[in-house]
N, C-alpha and C positions, 0 to 999 in steps of 0.2 A: 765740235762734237767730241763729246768726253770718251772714255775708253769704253765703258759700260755699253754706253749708246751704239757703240762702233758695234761691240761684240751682238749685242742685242741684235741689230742688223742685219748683221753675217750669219745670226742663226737662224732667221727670220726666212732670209732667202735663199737658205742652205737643201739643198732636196733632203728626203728623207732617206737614207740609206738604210735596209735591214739588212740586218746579218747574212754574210753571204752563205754560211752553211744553211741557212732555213730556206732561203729561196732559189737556188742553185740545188737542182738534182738533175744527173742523167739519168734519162731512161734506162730502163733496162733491155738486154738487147732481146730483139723475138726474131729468135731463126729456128729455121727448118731444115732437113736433110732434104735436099734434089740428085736422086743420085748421086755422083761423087762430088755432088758441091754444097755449100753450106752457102745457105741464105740468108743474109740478116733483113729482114722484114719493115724494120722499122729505124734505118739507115738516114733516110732524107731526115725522119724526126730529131735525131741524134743529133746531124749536123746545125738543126736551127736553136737547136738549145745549147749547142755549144756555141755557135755563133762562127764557124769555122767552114773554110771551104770546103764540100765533099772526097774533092780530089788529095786534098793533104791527109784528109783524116784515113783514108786506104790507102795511100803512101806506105804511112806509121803503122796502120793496122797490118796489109802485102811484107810489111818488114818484121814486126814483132812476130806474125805468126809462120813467116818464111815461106809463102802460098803467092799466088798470083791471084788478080782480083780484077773484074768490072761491074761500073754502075750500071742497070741496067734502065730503060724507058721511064719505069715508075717509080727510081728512086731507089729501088733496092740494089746492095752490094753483094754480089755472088761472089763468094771465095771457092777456089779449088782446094777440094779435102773435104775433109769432114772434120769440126769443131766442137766442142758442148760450150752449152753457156757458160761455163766459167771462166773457161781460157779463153773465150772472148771477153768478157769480162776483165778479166785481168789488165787484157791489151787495151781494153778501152779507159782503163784505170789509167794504166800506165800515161795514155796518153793524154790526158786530162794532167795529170802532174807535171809531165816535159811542155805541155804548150797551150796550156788553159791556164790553171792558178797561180795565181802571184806568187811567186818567193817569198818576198817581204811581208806581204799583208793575207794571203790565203787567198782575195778575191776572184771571181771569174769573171769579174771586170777587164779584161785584157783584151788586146790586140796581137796578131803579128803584124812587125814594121822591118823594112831593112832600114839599116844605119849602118853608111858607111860602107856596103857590101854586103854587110852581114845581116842575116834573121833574127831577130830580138822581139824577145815578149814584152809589150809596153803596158802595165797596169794604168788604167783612167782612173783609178779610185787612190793610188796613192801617187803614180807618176813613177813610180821602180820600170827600170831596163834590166833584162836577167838576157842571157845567150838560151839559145833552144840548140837542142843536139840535130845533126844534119838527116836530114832524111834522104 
């Protein structure tokens, strides 16, 4: 089998990948004021589009906005304070960059894996390891 025929092959059986900024969006977050707690409403959605444990993701969130935090029965994250959408926003940004998209390639194709001891983000679409900051 000549070269041509190889490649022809390879692309044949290759998935179709689209561009991951076209098919990759987070939601946007929808909280509400509860007395002195802010509630992100649409928490549990959040974590299955990032593909991410709920518990890490309020780690990251409990730390960037320096509040205490639980999930509650239905999925929602009640944070103590009061928040507006943007500064959570921000923080959900932030955390999408430290432990969602690839370094190398942008994708949100990733994993957390330990290696070695340590937390690393392992892209499936290009195979890059990058370090994630500790939570």
């Amino acid at each position: 089998m000549g070269y041509e025929e190889q490649l022809d092959r390879a692309l044949e059986e290759s998935p179709d990948v689209a561009d991951g900024s076209d098919r990759f969006q987070v939601p946007d977050p929808q909280i509400r004021s509860e007395g002195n707690a802010t509630v992100y409403e649409n928490f549990d959605e959040t974590c299955d589009r990032l593909a991410r444990d709920p518990s890490h993701l309020m780690k990251s969130l409990q730390t960037e906005l320096g509040t205490s935090a639980e999930i509650d029965s239905k999925g929602r994250l009640r944070l103590t304070g009061s928040f507006n959408d943007r500064r959570l926003q921000v923080a959900l940004d932030e955390y999408v960059d430290d432990y969602v998209r690839c370094t190398e390639c942008e994708s949100p194709d990733t994993r957390l894996v330990t290696e070695q001891g340590t937390t690393v983000l392992k892209c499936d679409a290009c195979g890059a390891l990058s370090a994630v900051p500790d939570l």
